[in-house]
ROZABA-954911 format. One record per residue (C-alpha): residue number from 1; residue in one letter; y, x, z. Coordinates in Angstrom, 1 decimal. Layout:
# residues N
@num->NUM | residu->A | Y->Y | X->X | Z->Z
...
//
This chain:
# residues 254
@num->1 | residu->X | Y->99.5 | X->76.9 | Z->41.2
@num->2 | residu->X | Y->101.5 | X->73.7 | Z->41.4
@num->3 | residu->X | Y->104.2 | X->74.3 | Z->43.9
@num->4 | residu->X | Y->106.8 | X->72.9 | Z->42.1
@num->5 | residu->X | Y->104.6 | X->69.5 | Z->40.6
@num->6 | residu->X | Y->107.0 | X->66.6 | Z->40.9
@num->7 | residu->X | Y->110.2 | X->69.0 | Z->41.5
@num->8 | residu->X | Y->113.3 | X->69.6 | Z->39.5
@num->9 | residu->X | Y->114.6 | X->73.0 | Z->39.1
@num->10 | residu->X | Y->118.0 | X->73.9 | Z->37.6
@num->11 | residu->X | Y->118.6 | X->77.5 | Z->36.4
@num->12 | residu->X | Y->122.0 | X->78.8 | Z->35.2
@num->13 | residu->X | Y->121.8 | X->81.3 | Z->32.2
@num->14 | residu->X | Y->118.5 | X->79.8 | Z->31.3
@num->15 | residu->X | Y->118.8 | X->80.5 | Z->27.7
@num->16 | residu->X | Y->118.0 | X->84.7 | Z->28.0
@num->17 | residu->X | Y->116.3 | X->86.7 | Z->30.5
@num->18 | residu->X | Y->115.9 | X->86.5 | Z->34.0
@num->19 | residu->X | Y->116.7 | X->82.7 | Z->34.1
@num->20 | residu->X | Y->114.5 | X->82.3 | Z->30.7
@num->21 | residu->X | Y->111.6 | X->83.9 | Z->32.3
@num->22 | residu->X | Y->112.6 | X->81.6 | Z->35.5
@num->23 | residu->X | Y->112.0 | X->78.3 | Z->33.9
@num->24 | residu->X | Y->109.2 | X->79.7 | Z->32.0
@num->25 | residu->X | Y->107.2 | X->80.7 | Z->35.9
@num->26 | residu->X | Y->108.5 | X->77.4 | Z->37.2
@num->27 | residu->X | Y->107.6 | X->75.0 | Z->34.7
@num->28 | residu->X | Y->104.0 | X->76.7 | Z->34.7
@num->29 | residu->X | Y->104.0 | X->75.7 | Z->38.5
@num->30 | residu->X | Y->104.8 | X->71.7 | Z->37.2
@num->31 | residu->X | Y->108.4 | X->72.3 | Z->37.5
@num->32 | residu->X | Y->111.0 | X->69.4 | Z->35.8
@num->33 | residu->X | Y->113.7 | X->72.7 | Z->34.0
@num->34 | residu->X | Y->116.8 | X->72.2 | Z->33.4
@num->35 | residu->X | Y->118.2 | X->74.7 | Z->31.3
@num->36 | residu->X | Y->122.0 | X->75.7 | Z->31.9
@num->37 | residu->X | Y->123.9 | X->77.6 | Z->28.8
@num->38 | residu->X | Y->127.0 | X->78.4 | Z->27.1
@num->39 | residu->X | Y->124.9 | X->78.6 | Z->24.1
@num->40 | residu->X | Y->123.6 | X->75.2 | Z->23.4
@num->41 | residu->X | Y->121.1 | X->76.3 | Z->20.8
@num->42 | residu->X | Y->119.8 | X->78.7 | Z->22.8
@num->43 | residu->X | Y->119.5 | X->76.6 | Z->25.9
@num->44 | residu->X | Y->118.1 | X->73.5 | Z->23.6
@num->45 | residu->X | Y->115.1 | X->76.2 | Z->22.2
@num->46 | residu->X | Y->114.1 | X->77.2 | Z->25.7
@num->47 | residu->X | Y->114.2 | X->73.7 | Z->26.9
@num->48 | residu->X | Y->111.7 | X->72.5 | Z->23.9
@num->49 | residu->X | Y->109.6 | X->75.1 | Z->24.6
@num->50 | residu->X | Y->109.2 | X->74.4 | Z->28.0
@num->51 | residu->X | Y->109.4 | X->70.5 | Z->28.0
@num->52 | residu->X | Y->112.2 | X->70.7 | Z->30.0
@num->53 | residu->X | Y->116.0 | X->69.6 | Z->29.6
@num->54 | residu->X | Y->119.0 | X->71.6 | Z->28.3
@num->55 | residu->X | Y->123.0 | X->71.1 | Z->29.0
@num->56 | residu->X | Y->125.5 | X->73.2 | Z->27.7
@num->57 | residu->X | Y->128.1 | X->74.0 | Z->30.2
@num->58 | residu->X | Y->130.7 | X->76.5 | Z->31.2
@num->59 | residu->X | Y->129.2 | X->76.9 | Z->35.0
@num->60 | residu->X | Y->133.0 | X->78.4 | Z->35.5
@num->61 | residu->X | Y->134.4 | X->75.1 | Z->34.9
@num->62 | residu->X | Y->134.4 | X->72.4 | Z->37.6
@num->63 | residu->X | Y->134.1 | X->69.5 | Z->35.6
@num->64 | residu->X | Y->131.6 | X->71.2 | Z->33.5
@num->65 | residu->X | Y->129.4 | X->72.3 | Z->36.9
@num->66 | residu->X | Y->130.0 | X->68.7 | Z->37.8
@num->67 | residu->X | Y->128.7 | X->67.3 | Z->34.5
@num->68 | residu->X | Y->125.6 | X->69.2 | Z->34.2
@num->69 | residu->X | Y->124.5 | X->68.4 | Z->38.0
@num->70 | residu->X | Y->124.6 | X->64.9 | Z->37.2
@num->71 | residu->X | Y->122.9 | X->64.7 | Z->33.7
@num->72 | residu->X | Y->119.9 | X->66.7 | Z->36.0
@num->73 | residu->X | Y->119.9 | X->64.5 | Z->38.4
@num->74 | residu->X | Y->120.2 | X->61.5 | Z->36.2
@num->75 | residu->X | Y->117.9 | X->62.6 | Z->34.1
@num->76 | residu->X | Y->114.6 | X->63.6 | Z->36.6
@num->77 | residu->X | Y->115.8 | X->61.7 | Z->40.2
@num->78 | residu->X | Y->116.4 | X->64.9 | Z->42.4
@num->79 | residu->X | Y->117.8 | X->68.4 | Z->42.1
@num->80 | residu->X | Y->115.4 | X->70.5 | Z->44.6
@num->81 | residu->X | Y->115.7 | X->74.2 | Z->43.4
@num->82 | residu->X | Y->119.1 | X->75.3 | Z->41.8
@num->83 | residu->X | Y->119.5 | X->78.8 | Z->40.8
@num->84 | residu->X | Y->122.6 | X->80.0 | Z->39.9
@num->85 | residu->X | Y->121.9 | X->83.7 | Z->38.0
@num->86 | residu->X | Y->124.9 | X->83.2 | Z->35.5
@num->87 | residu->X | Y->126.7 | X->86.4 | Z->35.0
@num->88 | residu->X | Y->128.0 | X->89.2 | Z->32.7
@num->89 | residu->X | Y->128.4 | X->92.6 | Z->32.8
@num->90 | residu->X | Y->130.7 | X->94.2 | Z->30.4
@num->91 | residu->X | Y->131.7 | X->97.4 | Z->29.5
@num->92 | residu->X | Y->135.2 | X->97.6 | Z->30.4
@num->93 | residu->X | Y->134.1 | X->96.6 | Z->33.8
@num->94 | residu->X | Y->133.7 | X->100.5 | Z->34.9
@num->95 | residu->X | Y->135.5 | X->102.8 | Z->37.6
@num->96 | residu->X | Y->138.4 | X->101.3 | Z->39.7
@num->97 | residu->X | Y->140.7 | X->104.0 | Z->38.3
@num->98 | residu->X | Y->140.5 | X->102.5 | Z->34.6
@num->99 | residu->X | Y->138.7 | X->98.7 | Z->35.1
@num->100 | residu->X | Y->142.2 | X->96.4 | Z->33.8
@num->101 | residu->X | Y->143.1 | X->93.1 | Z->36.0
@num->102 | residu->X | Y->141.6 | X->91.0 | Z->33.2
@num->103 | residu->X | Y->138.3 | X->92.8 | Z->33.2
@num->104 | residu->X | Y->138.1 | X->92.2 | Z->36.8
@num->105 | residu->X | Y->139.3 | X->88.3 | Z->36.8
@num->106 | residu->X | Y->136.6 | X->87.3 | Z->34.1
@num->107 | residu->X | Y->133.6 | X->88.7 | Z->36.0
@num->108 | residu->X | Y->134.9 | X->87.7 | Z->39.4
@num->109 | residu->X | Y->135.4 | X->84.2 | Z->37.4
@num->110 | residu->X | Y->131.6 | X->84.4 | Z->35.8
@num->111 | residu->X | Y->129.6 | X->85.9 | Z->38.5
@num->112 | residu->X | Y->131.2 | X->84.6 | Z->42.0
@num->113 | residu->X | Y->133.1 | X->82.0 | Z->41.3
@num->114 | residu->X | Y->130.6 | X->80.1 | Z->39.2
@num->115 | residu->X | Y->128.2 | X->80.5 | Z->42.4
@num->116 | residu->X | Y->131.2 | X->79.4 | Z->44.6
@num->117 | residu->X | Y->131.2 | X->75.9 | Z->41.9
@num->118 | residu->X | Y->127.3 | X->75.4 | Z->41.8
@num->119 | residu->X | Y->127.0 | X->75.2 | Z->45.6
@num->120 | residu->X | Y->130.1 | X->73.0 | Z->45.8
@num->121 | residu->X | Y->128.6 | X->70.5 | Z->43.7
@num->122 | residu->X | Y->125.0 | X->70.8 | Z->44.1
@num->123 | residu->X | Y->124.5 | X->70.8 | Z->48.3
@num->124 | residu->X | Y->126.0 | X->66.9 | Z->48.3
@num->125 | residu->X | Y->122.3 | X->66.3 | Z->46.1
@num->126 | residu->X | Y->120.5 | X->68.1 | Z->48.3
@num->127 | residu->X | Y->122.3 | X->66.2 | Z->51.4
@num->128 | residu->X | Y->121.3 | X->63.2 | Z->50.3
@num->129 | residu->X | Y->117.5 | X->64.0 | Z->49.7
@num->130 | residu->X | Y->117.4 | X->65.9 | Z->52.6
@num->131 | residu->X | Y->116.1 | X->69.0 | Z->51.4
@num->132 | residu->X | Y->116.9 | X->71.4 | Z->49.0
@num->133 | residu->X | Y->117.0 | X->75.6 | Z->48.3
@num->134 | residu->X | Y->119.7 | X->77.7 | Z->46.5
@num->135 | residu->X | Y->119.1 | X->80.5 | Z->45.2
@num->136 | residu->X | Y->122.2 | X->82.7 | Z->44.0
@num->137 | residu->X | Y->121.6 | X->86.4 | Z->42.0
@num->138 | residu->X | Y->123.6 | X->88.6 | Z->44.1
@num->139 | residu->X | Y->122.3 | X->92.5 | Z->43.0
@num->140 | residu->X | Y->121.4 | X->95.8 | Z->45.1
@num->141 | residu->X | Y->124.7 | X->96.9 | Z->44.4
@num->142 | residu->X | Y->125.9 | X->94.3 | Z->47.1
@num->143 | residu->X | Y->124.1 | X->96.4 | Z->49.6
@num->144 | residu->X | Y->124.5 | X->100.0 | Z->48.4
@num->145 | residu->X | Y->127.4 | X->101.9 | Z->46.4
@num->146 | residu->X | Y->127.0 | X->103.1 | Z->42.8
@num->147 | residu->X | Y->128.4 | X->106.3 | Z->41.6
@num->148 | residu->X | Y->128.6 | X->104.8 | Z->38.2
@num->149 | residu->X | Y->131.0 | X->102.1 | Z->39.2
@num->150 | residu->X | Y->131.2 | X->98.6 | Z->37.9
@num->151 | residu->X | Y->134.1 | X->97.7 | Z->40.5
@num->152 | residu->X | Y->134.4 | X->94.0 | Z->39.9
@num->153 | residu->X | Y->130.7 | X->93.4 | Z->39.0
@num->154 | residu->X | Y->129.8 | X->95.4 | Z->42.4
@num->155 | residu->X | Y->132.6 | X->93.3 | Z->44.2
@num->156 | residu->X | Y->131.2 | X->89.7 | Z->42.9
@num->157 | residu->X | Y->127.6 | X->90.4 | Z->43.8
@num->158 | residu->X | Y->128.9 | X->91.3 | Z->47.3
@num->159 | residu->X | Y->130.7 | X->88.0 | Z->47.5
@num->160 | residu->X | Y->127.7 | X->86.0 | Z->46.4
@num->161 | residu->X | Y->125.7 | X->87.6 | Z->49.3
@num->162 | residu->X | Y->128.1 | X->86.9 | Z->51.5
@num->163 | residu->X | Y->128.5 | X->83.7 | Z->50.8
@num->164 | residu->X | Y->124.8 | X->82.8 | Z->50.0
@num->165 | residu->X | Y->124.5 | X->84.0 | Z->54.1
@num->166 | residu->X | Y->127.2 | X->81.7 | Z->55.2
@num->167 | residu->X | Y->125.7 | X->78.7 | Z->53.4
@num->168 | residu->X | Y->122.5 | X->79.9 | Z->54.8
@num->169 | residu->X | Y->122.8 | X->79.1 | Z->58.0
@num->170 | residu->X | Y->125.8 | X->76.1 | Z->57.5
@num->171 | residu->X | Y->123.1 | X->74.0 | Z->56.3
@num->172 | residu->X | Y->120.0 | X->75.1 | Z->57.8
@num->173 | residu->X | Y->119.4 | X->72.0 | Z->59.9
@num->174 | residu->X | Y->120.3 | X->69.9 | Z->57.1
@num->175 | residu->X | Y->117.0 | X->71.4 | Z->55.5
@num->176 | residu->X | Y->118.7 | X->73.1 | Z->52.7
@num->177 | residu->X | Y->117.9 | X->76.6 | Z->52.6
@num->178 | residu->X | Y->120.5 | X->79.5 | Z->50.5
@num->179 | residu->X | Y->119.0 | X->82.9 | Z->49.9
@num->180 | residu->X | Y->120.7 | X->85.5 | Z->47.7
@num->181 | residu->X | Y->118.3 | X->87.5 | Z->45.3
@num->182 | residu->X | Y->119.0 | X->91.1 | Z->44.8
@num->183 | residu->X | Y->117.8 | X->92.6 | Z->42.0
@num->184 | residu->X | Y->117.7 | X->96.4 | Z->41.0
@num->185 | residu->X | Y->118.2 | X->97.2 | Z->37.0
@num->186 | residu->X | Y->116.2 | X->94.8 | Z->35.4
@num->187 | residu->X | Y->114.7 | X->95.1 | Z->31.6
@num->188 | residu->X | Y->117.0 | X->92.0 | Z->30.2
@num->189 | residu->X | Y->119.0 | X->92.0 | Z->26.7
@num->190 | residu->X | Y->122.4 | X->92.2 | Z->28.9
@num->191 | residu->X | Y->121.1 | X->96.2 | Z->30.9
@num->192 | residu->X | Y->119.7 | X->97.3 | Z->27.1
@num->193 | residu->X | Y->123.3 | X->96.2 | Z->25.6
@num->194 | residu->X | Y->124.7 | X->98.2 | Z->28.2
@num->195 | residu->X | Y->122.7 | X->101.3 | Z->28.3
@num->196 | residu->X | Y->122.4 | X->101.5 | Z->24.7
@num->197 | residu->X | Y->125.9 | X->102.4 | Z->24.7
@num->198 | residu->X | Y->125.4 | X->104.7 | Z->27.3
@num->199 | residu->X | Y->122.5 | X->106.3 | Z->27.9
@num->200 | residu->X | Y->123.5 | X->109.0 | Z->30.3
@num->201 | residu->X | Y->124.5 | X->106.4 | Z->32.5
@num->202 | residu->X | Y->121.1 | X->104.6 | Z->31.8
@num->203 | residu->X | Y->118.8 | X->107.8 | Z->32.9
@num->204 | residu->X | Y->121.0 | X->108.5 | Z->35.9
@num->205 | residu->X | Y->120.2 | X->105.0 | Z->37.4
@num->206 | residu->X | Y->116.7 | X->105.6 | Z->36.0
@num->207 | residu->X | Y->115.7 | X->108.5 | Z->37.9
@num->208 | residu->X | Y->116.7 | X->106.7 | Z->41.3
@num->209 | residu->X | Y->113.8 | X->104.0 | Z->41.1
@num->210 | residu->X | Y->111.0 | X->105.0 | Z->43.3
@num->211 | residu->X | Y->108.5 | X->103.3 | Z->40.7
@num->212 | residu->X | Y->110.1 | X->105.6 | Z->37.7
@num->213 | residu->X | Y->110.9 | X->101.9 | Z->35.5
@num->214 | residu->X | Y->113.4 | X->99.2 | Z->35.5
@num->215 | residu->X | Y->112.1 | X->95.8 | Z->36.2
@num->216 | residu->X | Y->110.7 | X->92.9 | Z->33.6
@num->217 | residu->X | Y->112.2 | X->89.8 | Z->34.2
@num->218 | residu->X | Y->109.4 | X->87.7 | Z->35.0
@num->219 | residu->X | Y->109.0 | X->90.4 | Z->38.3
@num->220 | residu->X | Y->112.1 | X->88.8 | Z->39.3
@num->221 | residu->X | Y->111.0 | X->85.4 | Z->38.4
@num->222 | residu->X | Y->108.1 | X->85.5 | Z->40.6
@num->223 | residu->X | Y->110.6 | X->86.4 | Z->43.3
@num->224 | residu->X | Y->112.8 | X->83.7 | Z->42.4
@num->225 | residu->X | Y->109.7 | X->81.0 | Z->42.1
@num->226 | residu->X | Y->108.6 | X->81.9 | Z->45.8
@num->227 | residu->X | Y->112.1 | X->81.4 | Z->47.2
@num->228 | residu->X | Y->112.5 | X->78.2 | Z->45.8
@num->229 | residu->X | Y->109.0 | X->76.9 | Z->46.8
@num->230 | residu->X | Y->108.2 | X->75.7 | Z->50.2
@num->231 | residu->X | Y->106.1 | X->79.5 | Z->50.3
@num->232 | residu->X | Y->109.7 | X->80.4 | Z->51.7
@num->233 | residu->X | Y->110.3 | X->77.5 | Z->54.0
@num->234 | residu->X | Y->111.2 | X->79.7 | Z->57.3
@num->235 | residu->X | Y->113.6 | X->81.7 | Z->55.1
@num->236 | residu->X | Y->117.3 | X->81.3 | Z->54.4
@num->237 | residu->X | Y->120.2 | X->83.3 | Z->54.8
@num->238 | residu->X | Y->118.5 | X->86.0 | Z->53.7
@num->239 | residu->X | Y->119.1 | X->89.1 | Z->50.9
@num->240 | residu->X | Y->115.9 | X->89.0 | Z->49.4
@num->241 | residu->X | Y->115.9 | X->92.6 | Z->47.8
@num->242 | residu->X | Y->113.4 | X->92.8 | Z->44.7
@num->243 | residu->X | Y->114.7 | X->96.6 | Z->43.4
@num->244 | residu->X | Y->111.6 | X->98.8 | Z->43.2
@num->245 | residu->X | Y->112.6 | X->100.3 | Z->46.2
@num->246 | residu->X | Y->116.0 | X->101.9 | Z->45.6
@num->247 | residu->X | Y->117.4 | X->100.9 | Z->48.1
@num->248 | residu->X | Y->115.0 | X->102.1 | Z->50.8
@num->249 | residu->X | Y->114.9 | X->105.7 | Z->48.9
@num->250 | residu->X | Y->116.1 | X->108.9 | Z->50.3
@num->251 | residu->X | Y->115.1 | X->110.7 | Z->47.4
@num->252 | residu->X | Y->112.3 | X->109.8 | Z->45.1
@num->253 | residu->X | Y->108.8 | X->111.0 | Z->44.3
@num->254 | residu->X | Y->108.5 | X->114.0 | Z->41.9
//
């Protein structure tokens, strides 16, 4: 396919994972990537591999967001696709009853705030060209609640959807469109770091999955790749669920 020939995607946390796999899906498709990173190295190797472009940046930084919009956009011509999928989820992000105000500040910071910064700077772009679609990693846990707590982590991903509706239908008739991807647990470095140290936790969530695995990442690329394409012209505003059915389960097969 060649839905993206001629286009210019930007992906935040490109270096690892589901924004890796991403830029891999979209630069098959004839994609222009730019790779967004904290880890310059890491972004710079993905970026080689794919013949695409790589910018270190701290996407919780305004004039860093600002920076890396416009070496894109100087760089290919157009920003059409942005996808912000920047986030963390640490360990001492856990129950309310123990999570500390520092804890919560940096995810809210890394996950929502980042968003809130992306879509500041990169709808003007899209303004001007006329057209445009965001795509912002919310998570299932924006739509259900999580007996293993991650308070703040749940709390950002329910802003992003939130917000990702809002924008959604702002800037509709401008032809920009803002979805919110929604993920279930996905097989990525970040959910094996965090299971590893806890694996009780890790089977619980397991056993919940109507399909019995976690995701791969380039499952949630495809997802990503259709949203961004013109596939998914007629859709905006939306929560675009990819969690193996969790969230539609009752109970799950034996």
């Amino acid at each position: 396919m060649d839905r993206y020939a001629g286009r210019t995607v930007v992906v935040t946390g490109g270096g690892s994972g589901i924004g890796k796999a991403t830029a891999a899906r979209v630069a098959q498709e004839g994609a222009n990537v730019v790779i967004v990173d904290m880890n310059a190295e890491t972004a710079q190797a993905v970026a080689e591999e794919l013949d695409g472009f790589a910018v270190r940046a701290d996407v919780t930084d305004a004039a860093d967001v600002a920076r890396m919009f416009a070496a894109a956009h100087e760089r290919y011509g157009s920003i059409d696709v942005s996808f912000h999928n920047a986030g963390i989820s640490p360990p001492d992000d856990d129950s309310i009853l123990v999570t500390g105000i520092e804890a919560w500040d940096r995810v809210q910071r890394v996950n929502l705030t980042s968003v809130y910064l992306c879509c500041k700077e990169v709808i003007p772009y899209m303004q001007r060209q006329g057209r445009g679609s965001i795509i912002n990693t919310a998570s299932f846990v924006a739509t259900m609640g999580a007996a293993t707590s991650q308070i703040s982590y749940t709390a950002s991903k329910g802003g992003v959807l939130a917000m990702s509706r809002e924008l959604g239908v702002q800037f509709a008739r401008e032809g920009i469109r803002v979805n919110a991807l929604s993920p279930g647990p996905v097989n990525t470095p970040l959910l094996q770091e965090l299971f590893a140290k806890d694996p009780e936790r890790a089977a619980r969530r397991l056993v919940h999955i109507p399909f019995g695995r976690f995701a791969e990442a380039s499952e949630i690329a495809a997802a990503v790749a259709f949203l961004g394409s013109d596939d998914a012209s007629f859709i905006t505003a939306s929560n675009f669920l990819v969690d193996g059915g969790i969230s539609a389960a009752y109970v799950t097969p034996l």
